[in-house]
C-alpha positions in Angstrom: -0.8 -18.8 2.4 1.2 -19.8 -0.6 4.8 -21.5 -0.4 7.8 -20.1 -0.3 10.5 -20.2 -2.5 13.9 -19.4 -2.0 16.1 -17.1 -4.3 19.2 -15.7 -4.4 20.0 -11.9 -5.0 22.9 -9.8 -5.7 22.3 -6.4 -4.6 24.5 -3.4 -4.3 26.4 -2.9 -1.2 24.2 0.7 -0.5 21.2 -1.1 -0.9 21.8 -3.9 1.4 22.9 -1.1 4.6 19.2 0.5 3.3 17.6 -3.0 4.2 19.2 -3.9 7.3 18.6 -0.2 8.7 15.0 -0.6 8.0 14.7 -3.9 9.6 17.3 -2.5 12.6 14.8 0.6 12.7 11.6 -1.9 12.9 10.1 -0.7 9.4 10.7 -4.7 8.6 10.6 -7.8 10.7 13.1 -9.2 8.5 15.0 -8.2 5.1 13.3 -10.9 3.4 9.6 -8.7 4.6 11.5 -5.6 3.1 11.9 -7.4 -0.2 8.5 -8.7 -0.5 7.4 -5.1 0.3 9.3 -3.6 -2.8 8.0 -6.3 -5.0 4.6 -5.4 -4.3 5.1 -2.1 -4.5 7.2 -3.1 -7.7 4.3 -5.1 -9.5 1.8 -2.3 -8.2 3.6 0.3 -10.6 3.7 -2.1 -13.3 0.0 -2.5 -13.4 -0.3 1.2 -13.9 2.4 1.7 -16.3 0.4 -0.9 -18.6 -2.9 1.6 -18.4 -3.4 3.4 -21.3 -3.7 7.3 -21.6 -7.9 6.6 -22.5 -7.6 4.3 -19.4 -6.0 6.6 -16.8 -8.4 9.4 -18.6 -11.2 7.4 -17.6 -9.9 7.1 -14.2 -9.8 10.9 -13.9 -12.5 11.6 -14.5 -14.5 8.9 -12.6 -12.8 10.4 -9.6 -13.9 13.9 -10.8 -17.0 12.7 -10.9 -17.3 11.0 -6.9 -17.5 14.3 -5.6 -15.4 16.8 -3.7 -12.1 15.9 -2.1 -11.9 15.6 1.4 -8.9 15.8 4.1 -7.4 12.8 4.8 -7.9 12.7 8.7 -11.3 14.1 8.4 -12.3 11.1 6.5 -10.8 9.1 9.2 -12.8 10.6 11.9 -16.0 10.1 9.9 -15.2 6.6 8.9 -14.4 5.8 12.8 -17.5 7.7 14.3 -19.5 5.5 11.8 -18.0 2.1 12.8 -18.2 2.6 16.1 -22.2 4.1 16.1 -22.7 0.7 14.1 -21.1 -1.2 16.8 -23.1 0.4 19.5 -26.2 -0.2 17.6 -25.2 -4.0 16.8 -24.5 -4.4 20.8 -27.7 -3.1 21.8 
């Protein structure tokens, strides 16, 4: 795991009560995991900002081209039938 730095933040009184009521709710551990959390989520949204219309095309079309959508859940249910069959089968 890397090391960890210390910083110091001014944030806006509404945005602090939003941190400590998702750490009091148990979203968070801590606020300093709630901020870590948005600055993921934060560089994640960079990277696709920087993609180009040709790029995000591409993407598009790629995932087009996979094959038809499925529900969420159903996916899921398929993904854990599968894992556990190949568990069963390894324990044999």
């Amino acid at each position: 795991m890397s090391t960890l730095e210390k910083i110091t933040i001014s944030l806006p009184a509404e945005m602090v009560s939003e941190i400590r009521e998702s750490v009091a709710a148990g979203e968070f551990t801590s606020t300093s995991e709630a901020i870590r959390d948005a600055l993921r989520r934060w560089r994640g949204a960079r990277k696709v900002i920087v993609l180009s219309d040709d790029e995000l095309r591409r993407m598009v079309a790629e995932g087009e081209a996979s094959g038809e959508a499925i529900e969420g859940e159903a996916a899921m249910r398929r993904l854990r039938a599968k894992y556990a069959a190949m568990a069963a089968d390894k324990d044999r």
